[in-house]
C-alpha positions as CSV (number, residue, x, y, z in Angstrom):
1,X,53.7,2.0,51.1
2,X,52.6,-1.6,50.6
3,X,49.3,-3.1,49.0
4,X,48.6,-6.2,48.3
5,X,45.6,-7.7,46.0
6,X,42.5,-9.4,48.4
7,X,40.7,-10.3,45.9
8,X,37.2,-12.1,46.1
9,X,34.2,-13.7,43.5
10,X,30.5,-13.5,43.8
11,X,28.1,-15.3,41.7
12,X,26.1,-13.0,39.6
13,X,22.9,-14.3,37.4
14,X,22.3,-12.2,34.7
15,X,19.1,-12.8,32.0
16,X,20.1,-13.7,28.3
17,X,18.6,-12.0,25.6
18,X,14.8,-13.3,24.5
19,X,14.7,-14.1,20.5
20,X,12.6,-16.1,18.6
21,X,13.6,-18.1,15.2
22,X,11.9,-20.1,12.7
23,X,12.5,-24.1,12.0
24,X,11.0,-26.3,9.6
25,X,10.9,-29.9,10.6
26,X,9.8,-32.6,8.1
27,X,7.6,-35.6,9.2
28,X,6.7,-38.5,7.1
29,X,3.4,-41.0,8.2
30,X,2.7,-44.6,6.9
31,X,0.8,-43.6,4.3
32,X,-1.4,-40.6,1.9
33,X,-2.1,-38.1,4.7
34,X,-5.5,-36.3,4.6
35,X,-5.6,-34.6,7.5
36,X,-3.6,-33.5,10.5
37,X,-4.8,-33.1,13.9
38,X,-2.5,-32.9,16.2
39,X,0.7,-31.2,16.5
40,X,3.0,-32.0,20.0
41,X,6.3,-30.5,20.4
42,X,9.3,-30.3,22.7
43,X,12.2,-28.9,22.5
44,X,15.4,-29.8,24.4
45,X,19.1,-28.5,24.8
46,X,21.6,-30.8,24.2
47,X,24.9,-29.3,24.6
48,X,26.2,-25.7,25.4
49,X,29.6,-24.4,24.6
50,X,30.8,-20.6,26.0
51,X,33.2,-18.8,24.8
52,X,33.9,-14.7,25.0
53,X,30.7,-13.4,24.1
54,X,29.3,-16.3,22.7
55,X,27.2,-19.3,23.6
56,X,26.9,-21.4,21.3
57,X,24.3,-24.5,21.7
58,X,22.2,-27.1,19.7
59,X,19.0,-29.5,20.4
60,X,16.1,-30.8,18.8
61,X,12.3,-30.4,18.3
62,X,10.6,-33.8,19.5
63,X,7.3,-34.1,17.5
64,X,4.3,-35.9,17.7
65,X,1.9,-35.6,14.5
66,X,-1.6,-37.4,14.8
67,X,-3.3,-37.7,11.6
68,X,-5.8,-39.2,9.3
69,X,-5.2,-41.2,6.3
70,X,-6.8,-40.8,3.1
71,X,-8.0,-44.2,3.9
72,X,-9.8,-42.9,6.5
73,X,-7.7,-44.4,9.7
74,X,-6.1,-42.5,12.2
75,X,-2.4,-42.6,13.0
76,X,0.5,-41.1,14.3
77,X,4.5,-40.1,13.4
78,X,7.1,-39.2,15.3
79,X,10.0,-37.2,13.9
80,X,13.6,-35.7,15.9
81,X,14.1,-32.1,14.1
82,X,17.9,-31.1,15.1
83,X,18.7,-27.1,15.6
84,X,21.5,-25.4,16.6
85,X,21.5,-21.5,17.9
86,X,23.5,-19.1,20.1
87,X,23.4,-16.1,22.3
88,X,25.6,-12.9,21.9
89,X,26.8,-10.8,24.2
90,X,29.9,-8.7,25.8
91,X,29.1,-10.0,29.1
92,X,29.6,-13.6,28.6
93,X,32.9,-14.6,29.5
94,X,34.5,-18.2,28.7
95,X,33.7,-21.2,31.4
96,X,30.4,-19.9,33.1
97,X,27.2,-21.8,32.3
98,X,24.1,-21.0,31.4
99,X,20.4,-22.2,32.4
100,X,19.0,-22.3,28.4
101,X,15.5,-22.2,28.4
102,X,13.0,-23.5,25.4
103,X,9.9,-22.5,24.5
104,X,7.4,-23.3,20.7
105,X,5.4,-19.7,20.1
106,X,3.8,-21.4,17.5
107,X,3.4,-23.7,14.4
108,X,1.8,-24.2,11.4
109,X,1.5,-26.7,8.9
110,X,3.2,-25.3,5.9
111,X,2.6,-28.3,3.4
112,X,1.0,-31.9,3.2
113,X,2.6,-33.9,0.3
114,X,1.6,-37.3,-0.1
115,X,2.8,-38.9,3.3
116,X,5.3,-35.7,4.1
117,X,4.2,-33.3,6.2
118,X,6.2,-30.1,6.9
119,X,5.5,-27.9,10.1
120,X,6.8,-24.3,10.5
121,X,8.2,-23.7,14.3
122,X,8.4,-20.5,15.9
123,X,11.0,-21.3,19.0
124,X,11.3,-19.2,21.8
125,X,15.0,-18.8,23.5
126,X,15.8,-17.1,26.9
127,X,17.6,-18.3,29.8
128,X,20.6,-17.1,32.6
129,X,24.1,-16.5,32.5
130,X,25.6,-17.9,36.0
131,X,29.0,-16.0,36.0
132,X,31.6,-16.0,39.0
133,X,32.9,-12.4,39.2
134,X,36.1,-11.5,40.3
135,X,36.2,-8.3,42.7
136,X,39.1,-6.2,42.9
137,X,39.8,-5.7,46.9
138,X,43.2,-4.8,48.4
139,X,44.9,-5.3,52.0
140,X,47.9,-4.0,53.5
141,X,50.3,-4.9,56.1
142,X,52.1,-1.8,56.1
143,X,52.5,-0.5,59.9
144,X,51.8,3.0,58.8
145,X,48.2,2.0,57.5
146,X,45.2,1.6,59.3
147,X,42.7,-0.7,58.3
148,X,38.8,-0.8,58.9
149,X,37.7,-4.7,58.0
150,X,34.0,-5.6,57.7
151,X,32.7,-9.3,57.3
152,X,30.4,-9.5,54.8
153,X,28.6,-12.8,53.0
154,X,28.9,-13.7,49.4
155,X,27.7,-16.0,47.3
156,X,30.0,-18.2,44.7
157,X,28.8,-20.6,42.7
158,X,30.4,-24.0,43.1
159,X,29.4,-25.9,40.2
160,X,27.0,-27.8,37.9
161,X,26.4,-31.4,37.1
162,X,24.1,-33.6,34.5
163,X,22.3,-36.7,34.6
164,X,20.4,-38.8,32.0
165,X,18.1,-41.3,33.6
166,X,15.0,-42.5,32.6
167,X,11.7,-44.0,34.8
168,X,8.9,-46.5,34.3
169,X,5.2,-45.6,34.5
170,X,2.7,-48.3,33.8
171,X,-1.0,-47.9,32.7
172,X,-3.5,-51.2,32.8
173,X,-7.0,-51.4,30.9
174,X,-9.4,-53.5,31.4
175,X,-10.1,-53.4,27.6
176,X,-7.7,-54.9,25.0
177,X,-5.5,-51.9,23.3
178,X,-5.3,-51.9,19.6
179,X,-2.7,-49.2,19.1
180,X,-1.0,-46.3,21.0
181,X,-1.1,-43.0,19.1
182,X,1.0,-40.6,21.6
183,X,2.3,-39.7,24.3
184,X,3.0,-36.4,25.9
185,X,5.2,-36.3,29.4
186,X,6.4,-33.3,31.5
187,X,8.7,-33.2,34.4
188,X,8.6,-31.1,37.8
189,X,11.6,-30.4,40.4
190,X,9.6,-29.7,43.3
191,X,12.5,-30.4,46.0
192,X,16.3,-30.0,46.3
193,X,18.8,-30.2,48.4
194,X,22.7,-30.5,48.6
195,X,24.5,-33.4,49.9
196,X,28.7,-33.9,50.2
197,X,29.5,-33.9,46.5
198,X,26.2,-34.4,45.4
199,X,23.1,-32.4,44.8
200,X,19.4,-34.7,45.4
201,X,16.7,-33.6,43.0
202,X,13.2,-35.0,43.4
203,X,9.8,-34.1,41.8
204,X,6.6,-35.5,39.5
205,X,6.0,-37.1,36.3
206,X,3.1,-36.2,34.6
207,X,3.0,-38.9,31.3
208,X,-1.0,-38.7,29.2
209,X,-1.1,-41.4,26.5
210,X,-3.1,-41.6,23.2
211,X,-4.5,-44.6,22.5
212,X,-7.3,-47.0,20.0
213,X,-8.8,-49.7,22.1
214,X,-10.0,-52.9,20.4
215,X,-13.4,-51.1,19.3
216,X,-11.9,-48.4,18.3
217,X,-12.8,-45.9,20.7
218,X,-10.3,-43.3,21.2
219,X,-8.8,-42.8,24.6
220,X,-6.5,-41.6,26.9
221,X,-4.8,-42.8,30.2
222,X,-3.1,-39.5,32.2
223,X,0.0,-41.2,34.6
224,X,1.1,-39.5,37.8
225,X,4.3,-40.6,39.4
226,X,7.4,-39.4,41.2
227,X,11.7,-39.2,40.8
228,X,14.6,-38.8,43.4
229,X,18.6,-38.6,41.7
230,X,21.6,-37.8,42.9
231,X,24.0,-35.5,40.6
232,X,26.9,-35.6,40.9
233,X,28.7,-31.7,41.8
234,X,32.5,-31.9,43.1
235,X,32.8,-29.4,46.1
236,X,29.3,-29.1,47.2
237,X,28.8,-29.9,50.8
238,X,24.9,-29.7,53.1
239,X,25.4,-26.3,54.2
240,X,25.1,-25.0,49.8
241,X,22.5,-24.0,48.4
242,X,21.1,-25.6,44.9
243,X,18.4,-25.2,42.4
244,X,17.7,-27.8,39.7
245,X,15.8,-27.6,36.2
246,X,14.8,-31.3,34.3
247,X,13.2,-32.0,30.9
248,X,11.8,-34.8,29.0
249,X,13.7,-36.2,26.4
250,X,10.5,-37.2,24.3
251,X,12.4,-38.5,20.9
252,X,13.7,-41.4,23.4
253,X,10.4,-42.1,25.3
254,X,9.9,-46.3,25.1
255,X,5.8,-47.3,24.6
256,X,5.1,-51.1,25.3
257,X,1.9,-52.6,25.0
258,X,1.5,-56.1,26.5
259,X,-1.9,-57.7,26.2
260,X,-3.2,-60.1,28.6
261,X,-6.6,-62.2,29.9
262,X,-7.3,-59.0,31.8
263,X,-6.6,-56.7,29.2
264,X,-4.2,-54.4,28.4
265,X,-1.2,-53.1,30.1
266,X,0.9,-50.0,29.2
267,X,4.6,-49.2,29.9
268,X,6.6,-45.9,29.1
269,X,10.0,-45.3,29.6
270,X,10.1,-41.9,30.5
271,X,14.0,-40.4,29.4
272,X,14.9,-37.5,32.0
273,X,17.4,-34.6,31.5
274,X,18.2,-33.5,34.9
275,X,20.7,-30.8,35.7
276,X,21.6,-28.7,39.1
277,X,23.7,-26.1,40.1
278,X,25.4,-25.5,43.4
279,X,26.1,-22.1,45.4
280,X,27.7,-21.5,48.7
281,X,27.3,-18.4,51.1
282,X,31.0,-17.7,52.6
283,X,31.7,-14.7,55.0
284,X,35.1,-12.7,54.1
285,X,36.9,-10.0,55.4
286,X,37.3,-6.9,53.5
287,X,39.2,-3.3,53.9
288,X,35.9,-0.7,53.9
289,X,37.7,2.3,55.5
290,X,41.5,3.0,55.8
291,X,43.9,6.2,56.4
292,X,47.3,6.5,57.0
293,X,49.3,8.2,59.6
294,X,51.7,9.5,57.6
295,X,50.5,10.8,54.1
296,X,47.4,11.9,52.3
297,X,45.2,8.4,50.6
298,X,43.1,8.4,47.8
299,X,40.9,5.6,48.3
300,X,39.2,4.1,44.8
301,X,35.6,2.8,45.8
302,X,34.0,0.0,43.1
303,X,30.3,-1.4,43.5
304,X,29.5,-4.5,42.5
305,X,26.5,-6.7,42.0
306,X,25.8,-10.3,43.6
307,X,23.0,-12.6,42.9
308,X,21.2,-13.7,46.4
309,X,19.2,-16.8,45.9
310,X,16.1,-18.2,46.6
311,X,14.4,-21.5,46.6
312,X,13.0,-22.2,43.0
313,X,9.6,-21.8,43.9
314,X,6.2,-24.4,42.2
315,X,3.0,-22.6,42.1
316,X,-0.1,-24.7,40.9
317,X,-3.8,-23.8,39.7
318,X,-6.8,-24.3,37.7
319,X,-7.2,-22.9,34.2
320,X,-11.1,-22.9,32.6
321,X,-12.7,-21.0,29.7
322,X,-14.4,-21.3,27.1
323,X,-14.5,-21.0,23.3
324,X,-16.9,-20.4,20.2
325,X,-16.2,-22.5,16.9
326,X,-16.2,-20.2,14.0
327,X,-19.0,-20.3,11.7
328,X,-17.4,-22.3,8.5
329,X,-16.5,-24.7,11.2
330,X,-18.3,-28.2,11.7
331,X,-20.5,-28.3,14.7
332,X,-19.1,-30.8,17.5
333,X,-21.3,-33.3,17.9
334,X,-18.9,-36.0,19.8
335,X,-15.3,-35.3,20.8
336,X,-12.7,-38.1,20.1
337,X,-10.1,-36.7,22.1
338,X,-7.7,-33.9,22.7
339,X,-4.2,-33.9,22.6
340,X,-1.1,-31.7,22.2
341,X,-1.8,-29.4,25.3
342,X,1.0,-27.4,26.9
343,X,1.1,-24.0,29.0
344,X,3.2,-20.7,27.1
345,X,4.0,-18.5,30.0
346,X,3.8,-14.8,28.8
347,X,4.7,-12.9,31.6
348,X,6.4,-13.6,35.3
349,X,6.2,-10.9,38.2
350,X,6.4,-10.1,41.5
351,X,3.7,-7.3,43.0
352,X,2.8,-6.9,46.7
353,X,4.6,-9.7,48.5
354,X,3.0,-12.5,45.4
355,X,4.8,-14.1,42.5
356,X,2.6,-14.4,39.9
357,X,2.8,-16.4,36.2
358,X,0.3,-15.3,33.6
359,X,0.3,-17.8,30.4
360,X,-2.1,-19.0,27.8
361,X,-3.0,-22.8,27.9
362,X,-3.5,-25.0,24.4
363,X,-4.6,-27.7,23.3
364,X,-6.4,-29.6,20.2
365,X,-9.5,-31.1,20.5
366,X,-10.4,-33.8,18.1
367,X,-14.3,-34.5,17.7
368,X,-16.8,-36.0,15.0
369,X,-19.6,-34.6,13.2
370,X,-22.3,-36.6,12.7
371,X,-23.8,-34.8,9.3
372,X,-20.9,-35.4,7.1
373,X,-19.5,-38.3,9.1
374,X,-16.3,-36.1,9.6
375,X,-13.3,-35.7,12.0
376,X,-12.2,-32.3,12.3
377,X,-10.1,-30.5,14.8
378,X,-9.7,-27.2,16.6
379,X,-6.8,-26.0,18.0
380,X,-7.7,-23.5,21.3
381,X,-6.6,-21.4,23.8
382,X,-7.6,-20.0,27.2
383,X,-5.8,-17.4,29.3
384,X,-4.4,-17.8,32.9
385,X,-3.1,-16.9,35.6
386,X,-1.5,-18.0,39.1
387,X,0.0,-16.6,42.1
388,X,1.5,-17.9,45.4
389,X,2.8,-15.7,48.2
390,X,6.8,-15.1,47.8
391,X,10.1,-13.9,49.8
392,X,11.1,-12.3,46.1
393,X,11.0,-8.6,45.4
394,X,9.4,-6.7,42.0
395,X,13.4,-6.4,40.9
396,X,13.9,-10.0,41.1
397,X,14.8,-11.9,38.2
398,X,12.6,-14.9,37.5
399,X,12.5,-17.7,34.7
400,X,9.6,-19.6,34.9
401,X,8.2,-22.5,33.1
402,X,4.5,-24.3,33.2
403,X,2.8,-27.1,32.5
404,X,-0.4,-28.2,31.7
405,X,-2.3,-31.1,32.9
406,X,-5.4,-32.8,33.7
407,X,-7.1,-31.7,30.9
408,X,-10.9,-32.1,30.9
409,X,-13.1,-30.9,28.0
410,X,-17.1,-30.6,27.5
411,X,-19.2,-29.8,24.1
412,X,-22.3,-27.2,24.9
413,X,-25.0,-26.3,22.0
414,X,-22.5,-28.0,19.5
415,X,-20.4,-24.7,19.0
416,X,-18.8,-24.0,22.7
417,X,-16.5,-25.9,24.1
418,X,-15.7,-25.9,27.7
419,X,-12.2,-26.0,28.7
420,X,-10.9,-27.2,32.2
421,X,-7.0,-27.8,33.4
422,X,-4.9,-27.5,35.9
423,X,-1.2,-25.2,35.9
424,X,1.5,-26.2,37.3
425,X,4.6,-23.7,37.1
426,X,8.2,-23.7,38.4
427,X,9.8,-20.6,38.8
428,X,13.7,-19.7,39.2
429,X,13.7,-16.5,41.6
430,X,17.3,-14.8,42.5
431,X,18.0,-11.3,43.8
432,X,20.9,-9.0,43.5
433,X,22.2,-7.6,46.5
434,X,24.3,-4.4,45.3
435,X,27.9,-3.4,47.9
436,X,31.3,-1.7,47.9
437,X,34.7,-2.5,48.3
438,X,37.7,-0.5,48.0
439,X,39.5,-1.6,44.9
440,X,42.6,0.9,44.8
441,X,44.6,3.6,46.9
442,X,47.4,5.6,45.8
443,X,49.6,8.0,47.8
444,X,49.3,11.4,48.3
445,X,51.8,13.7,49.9
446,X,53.1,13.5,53.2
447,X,51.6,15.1,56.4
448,X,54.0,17.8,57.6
449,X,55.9,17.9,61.4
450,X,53.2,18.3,63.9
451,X,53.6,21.6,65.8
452,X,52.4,20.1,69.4
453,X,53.3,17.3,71.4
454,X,50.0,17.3,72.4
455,X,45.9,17.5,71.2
456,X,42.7,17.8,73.2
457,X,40.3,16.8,70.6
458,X,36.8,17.7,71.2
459,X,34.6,14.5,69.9
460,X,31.0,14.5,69.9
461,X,28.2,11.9,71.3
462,X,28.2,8.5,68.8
463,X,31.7,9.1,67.7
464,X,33.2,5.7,67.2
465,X,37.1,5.0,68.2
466,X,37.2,4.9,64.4
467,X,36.0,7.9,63.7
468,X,38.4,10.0,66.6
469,X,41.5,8.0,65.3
470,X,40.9,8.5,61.2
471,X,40.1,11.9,61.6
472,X,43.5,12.8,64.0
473,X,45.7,10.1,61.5
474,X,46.7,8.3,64.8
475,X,46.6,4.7,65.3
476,X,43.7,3.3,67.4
477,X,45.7,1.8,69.7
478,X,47.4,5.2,71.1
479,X,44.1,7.1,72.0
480,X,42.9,3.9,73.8
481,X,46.6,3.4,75.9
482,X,46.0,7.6,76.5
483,X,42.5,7.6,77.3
484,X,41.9,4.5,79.7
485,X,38.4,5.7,80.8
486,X,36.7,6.6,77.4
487,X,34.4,3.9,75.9
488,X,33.7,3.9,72.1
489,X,31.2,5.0,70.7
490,X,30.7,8.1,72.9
491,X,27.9,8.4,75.3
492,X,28.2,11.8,75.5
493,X,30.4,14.5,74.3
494,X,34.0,14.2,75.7
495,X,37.4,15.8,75.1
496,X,40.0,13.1,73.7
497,X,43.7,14.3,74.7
498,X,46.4,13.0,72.3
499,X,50.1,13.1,73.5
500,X,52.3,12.8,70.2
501,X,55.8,11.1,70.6
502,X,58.7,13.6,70.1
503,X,61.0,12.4,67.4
């Protein structure tokens, strides 16, 4: 008795293990530091290489140090801090890919020497392990076997592809700039869709940057525009679905400053990692019931798990709060400016048909005090939390992200101050659908000689032709040439009459 493999692969999604490690970066200024302010950091993956229970993958921490001089002026560094880290696990199988995701905990200044400044980095690692799965299925051809196919839909996943591009934003003031501190930038896929070997990913730019005027006046310019690529995926075609995640590469970000009789005029090259992944829904054929007509069958069942996907999905919305200073801290009595703000999301759920991301948003505020003629800066953080309406489940795995922007703060009484931002979050949602296949069969023993040449089966209301056949081990095809009148499934009960073939 003949059986022949069928096999079939599904895409399966799978979370990689959270862990957090610790990184010192070194960043040198221009001259004797005396204080620093600010802090901005962003981390990117580089590269990824999988192996059998192993990803292995490096990056670096883009920072952003704003600081004052002994000297008493205000400037700023930038320093590339390269890492390299992995994830381990049984599960991860050589040539998948994985959606690495990067996120800073926290940092502290852990010394000031002369112009050297080291900062401590606690770096948060998760992501998802996108895995085709091979399914064991079987088929056979063998006349003696009957076979029950169902067409079901799976999902594969097709590919990936990459794409380093950059875009232009452009800022003009009506005053002269002296000098540009910072700059901090974040990306948002808000739309994509497949094309014929391509995948098109659009979304916002979000670029806020730092800068002295000619009075020296601290301000800030916040920069709003859009993107649309193309990446490149072998395979895909309009009918796949794809999802796409992009990051700033802020070590390469390009700051001119062209002065004019008008003013000033700003342009930043904004460097953007984009990267997509392609799925396709296929229906196949597989063997969910069979018997055979002339021996016993064990049948071998195997479940298996496939990721269904959804749309990545943007929520946005409005952070506020409020915080104290502490007592040993100068009062505020102007603030300068604020800088190094970004959005830590804590916790990502589903409950009652709504996707929710709760977080806690930070940023520095800078600000003078008029009593000692100081600059001093405060580092704080307000809670939040957004929701949208959402096709996901509670078991749904999500990996979400935020941004903060639009940040707008207010002094009251000298020792409050009033925080006000918006959230904007994207959130990678997938399901997994859980279904059976049967895997193996081996032979039992034979049936013996039947007794009769002929059967009046009694079958009951509902019974399928299926169900008559399988259970008499007779092909389909003789109780329908013997019963011309019955229709399947039964309407009622009915007595099925079986003539067997003498031999």
């Amino acid at each position: 008795m003949a059986f022949e493999n069928n096999n079939f692969k599904v895409v399966k999604k799978s979370s990689l293990q959270k862990s957090e490690q610790s990184l010192s970066c070194k960043i040198s200024a221009d001259g004797e530091i005396a204080k620093v302010f600010a802090v901005s950091i962003n981390p990117i993956c580089e590269n990824q290489e999988i192996s059998n229970g192993l990803i292995s993958f490096n990056g670096h921490l883009d920072i952003c140090m704003v600081y004052q001089l002994e000297s008493g002026e205000v400037g700023s560094a930038f320093s590339s801090c390269p890492f390299s880290s992995k994830f381990e696990d049984e599960s991860i199988t050589n040539g998948e890919k994985a959606i690495i995701n990067l996120n800073v905990i926290d940092h502290t200044i852990e010394s000031i020497s002369n112009n050297d400044v080291i900062v401590g980095v606690t770096l948060e690692q998760s992501g998802l392990l996108i895995q085709n799965i091979e399914i064991n299925s079987i088929s056979s051809s063998d006349q003696d076997v009957c076979l029950k196919e169902d067409e079901i839909n799976v999902v594969r996943f097709v590919g990936s592809g990459k794409l380093n591009t950059s875009e232009t934003m452009q800022y003009s003031s009506r005053d002269k700039i002296k000098k540009v501190l910072g700059s901090e930038s974040c990306a948002i896929v808000k739309n994509v869709e497949a094309g014929v070997n391509f995948v098109s990913v659009s979304g916002d730019i979000v670029t806020k940057v730092l800068f002295i005027d000619e009075n020296d006046k601290f301000d800030s310019a916040q920069i709003f525009d859009s993107f649309k690529e193309e990446i490149e995926i072998d395979g895909v075609n309009r009918e796949n679905f794809a999802e796409a995640l992009t990051r700033v590469d802020i070590n390469s970000v390009k700051i001119d400053l062209e002065d004019d009789e008008k003013g000033s005029k700003i342009s930043v090259q904004i460097p953007l990692i984009i990267e997509a992944f392609a799925y396709e829904e296929i229906p196949i054929s597989i063997v969910s019931d069979l018997y055979s007509t002339k021996c016993d069958m064990e049948i071998v069942t195997e479940s298996f798990e496939m990721s269904k996907l959804f749309n990545v999905e943007f929520l946005e919305g409005k952070v506020d709060g409020s915080v104290m200073l502490d007592e040993d801290q100068p009062r505020v009595d102007k603030i300068l400016f604020n800088f190094a703000s970004c959005a830590q999301v804590t916790n990502a759920y589903v409950a009652d048909g709504e996707l929710s991301v709760d977080g806690i948003a930070k940023t520095t505020v800078v600000y003078l005090n008029d009593e000692n003629s100081s600059l001093n800066a405060v580092e704080i953080e307000i809670p939040f939390s957004i929701s949208d309406k959402t096709k996901a489940t509670d078991q749904s795995t999500l990996l979400a992200n935020a941004f903060l922007t639009d940040v707008d703060i207010a002094i009251k009484k000298g020792r409050e101050i009033i925080f006000d931002g918006k959230i904007k979050a994207v959130v990678n949602v997938n399901d997994d659908e859980v279904s059976a296949v049967i895997s193996d069969v081996k032979a039992g023993d034979e049936y013996g000689e039947r007794d009769c040449a002929m059967q009046l089966v009694f079958a009951k209301a509902g019974d399928t032709l299926w169900e008559v056949a399988k259970m008499n081990k007779v092909q389909e095809s003789l109780i329908i040439s013997q019963n011309p009148d019955v229709s399947f499934p039964l309407q009622e009960n009915k007595d099925i009459v079986i003539f067997y073939q003498n031999k």
